[in-house]
Backbone as numpy.savetxt, mean C-alpha at the origin, in Angstrom:
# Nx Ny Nz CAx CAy CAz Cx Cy Cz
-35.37 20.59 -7.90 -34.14 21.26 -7.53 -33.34 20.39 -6.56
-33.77 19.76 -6.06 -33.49 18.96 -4.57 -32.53 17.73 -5.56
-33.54 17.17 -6.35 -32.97 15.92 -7.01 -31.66 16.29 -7.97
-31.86 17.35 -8.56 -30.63 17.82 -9.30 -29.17 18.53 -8.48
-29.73 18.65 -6.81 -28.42 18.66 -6.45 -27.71 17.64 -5.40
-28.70 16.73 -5.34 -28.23 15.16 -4.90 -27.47 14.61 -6.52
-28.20 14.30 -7.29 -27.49 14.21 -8.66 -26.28 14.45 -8.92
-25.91 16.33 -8.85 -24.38 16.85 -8.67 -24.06 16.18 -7.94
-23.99 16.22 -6.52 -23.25 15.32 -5.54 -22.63 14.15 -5.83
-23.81 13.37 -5.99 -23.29 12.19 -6.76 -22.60 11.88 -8.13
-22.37 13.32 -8.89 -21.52 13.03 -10.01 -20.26 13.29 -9.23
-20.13 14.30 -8.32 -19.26 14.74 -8.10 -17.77 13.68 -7.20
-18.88 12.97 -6.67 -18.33 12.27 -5.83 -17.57 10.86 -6.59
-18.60 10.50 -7.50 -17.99 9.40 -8.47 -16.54 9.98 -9.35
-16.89 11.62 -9.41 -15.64 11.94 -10.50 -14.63 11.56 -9.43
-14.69 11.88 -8.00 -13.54 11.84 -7.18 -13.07 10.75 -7.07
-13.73 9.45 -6.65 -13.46 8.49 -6.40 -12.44 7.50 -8.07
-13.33 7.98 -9.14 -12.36 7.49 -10.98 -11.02 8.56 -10.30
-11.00 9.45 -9.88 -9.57 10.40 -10.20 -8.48 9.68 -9.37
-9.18 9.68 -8.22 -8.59 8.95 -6.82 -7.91 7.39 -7.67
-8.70 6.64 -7.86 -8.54 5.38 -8.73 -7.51 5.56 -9.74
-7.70 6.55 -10.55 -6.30 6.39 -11.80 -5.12 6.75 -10.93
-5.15 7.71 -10.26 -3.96 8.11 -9.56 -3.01 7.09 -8.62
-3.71 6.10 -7.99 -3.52 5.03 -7.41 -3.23 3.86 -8.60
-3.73 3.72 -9.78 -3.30 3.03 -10.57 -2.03 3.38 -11.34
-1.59 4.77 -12.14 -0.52 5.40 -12.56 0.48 5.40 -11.30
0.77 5.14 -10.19 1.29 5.27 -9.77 1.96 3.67 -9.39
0.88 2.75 -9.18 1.64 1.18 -9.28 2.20 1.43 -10.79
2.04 1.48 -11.61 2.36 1.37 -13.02 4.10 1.63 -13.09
4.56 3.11 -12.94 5.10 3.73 -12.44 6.27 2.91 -11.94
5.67 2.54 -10.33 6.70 1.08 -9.37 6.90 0.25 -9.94
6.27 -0.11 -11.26 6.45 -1.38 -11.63 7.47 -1.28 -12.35
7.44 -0.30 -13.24 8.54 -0.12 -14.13 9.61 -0.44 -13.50
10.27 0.41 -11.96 11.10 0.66 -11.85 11.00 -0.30 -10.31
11.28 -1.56 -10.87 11.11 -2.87 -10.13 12.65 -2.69 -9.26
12.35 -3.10 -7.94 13.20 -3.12 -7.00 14.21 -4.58 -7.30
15.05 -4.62 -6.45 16.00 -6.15 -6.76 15.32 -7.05 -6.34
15.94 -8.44 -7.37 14.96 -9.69 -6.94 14.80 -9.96 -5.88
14.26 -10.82 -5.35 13.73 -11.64 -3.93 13.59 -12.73 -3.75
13.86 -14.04 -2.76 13.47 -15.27 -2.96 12.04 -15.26 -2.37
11.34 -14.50 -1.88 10.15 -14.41 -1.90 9.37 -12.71 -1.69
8.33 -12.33 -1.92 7.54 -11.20 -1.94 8.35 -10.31 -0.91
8.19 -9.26 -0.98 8.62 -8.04 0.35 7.16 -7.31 0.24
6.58 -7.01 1.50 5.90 -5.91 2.09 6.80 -4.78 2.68
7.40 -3.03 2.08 7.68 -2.32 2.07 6.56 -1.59 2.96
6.83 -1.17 4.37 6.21 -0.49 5.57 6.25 0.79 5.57
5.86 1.82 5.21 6.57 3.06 5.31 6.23 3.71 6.45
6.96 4.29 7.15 5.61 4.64 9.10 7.16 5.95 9.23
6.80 6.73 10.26 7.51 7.17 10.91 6.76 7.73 12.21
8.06 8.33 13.47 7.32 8.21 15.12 6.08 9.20 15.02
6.33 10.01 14.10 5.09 11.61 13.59 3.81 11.06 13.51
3.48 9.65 13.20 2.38 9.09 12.63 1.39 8.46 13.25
0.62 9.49 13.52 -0.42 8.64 14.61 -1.24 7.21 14.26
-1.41 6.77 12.63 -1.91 5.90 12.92 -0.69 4.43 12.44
0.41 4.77 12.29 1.54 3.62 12.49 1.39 2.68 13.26
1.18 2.91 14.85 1.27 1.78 15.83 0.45 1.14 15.31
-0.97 1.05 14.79 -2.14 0.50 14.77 -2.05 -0.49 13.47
-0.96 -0.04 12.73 -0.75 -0.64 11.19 0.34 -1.70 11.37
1.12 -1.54 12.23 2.33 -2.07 12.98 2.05 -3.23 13.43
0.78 -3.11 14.48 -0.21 -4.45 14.95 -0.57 -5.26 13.94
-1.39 -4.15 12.89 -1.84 -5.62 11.71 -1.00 -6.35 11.42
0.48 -5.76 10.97 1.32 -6.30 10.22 1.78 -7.40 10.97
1.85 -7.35 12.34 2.31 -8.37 13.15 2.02 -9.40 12.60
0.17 -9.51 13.09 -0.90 -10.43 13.24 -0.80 -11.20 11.53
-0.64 -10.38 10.39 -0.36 -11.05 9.12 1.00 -11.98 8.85
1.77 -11.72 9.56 3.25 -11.97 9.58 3.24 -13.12 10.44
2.57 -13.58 11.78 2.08 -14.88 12.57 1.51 -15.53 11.39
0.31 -15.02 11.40 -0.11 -15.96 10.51 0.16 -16.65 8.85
1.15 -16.10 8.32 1.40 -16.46 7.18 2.89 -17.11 7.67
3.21 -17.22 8.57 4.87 -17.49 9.01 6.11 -17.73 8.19
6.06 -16.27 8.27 7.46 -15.79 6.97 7.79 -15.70 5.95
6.55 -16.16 5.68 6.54 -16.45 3.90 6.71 -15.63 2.97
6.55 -14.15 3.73 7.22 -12.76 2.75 7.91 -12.02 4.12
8.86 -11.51 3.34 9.51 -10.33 4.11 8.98 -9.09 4.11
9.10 -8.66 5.70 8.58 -7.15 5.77 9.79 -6.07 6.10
9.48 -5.49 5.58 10.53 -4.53 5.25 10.05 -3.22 5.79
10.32 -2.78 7.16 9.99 -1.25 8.03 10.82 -0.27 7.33
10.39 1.00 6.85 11.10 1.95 6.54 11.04 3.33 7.09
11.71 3.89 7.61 11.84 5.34 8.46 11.45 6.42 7.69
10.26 6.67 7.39 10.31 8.06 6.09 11.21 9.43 6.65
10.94 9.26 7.85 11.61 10.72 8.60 13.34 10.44 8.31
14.10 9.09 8.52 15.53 8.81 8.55 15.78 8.37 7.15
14.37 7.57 6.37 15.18 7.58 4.95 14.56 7.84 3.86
14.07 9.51 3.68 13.56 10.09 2.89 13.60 10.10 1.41
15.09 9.53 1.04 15.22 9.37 -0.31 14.88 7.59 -1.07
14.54 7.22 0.51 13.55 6.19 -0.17 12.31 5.94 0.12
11.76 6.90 0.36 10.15 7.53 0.44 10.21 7.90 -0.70
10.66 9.20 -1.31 10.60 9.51 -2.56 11.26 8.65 -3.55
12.11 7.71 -3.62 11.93 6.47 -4.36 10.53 5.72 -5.01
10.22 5.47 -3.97 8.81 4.98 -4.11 7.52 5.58 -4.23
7.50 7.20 -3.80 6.96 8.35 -4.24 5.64 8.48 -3.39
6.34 8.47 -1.88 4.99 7.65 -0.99 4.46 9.29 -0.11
3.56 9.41 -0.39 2.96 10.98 -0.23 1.84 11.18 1.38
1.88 9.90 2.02 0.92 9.65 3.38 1.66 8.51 3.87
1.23 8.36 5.48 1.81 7.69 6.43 1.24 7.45 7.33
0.65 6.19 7.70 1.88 4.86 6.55 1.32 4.53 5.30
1.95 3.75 4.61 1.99 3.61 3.41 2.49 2.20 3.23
1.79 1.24 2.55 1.88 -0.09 2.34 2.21 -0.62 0.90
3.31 -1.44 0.49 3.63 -1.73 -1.10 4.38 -3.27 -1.04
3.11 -3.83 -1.84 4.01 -5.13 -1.77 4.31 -5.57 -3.13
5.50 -5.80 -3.16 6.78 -6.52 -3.92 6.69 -7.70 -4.15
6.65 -8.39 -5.68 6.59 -9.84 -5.91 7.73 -9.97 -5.66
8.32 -11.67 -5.94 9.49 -12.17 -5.43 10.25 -11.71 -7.01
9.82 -10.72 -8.04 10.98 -10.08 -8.66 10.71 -9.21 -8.72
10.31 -8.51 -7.63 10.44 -7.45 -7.11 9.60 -6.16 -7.82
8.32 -6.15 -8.36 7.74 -5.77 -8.95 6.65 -5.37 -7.84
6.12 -4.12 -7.95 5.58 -3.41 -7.30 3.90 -3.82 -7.71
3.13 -4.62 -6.78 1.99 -5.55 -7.09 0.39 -4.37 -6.71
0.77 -4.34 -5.46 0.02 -3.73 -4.56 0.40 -2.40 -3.52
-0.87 -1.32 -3.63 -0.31 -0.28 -2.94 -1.60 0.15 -1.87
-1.21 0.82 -0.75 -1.81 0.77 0.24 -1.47 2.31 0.86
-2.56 3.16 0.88 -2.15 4.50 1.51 -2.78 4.28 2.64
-2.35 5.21 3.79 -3.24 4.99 4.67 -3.14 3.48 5.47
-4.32 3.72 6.60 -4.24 2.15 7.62 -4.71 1.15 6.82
-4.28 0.33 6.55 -4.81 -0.86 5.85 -4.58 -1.93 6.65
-6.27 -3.10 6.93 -6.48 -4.12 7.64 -5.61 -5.07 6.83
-5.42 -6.26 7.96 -4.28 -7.16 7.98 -5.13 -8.42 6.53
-6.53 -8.38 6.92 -7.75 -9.00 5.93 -7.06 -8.26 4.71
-6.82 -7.48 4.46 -6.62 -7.22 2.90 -5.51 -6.45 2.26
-4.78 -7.07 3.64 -2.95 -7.33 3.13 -2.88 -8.90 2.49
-3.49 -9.47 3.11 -3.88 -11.02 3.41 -4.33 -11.34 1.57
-5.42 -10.69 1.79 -6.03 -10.62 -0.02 -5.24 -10.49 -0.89
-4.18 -9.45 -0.73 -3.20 -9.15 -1.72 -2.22 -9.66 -1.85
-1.78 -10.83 -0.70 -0.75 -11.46 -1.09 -1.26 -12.71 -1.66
-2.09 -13.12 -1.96 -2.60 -14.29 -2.24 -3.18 -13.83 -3.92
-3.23 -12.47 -3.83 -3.32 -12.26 -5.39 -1.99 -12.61 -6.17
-0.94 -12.73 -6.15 0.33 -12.81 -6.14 0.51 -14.34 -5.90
-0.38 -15.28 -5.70 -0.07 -16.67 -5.88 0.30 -17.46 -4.48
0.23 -16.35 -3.44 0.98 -17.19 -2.26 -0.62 -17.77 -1.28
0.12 -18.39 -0.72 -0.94 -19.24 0.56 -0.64 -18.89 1.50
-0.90 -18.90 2.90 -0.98 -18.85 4.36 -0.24 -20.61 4.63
């Protein structure tokens, strides 16, 4: 009995994590279609507002990625509270919220939640760029 409801658990938890996964995938899909204007290089799209307790902390990474890659993509801060109709543009449902933009403007990578500067770092380099 014990093993069959560790078992459930663990189906249960894997169904969450595939649902979680497509939903995060249909949804780059989605951005991609509806590709933002070109770029002479990548944009990182910030989404934060002052409501958001863990912004400051995402704010820092972004710094520390932005030193160290020196300029090589643009970051782009956006006010969800002042510019709501481009939150729902991008269809961004938590805060903050991280989306980076190839240099034609194609929606590559998405990031709910705090995401380390290590694997902002990863994702722009999936995208062909260097430090």
């Amino acid at each position: 009995m014990m093993i069959e409801r560790l078992l459930l658990t663990l189906l249960i938890i894997g169904l969450s994590l595939a649902v979680y996964g497509l939903g995060r995938w249909l949804h780059l899909r989605r951005l991609e279609r509806s590709a933002a204007p070109q770029a002479e290089r990548p944009t990182l799209l910030y989404f934060a507002s002052d409501a958001c307790a863990a912004c400051p902390t995402q704010a820092r990474y972004l710094e520390q990625l932005a030193q160290s890659w020196h300029g090589r993509f643009h970051l782009q801060k956006i006010d969800a509270d002042r510019e709501p109709d481009k939150a729902a543009q991008y269809k961004v449902f938590t805060l903050p919220t991280t989306i980076l933009l190839d240099a034609q403007g194609v929606a590559r990578s998405i990031n709910y939640g705090l995401t380390h500067s290590h694997k902002l770092a990863q994702q722009l380099e999936t995208i062909g760029m260097q430090p």
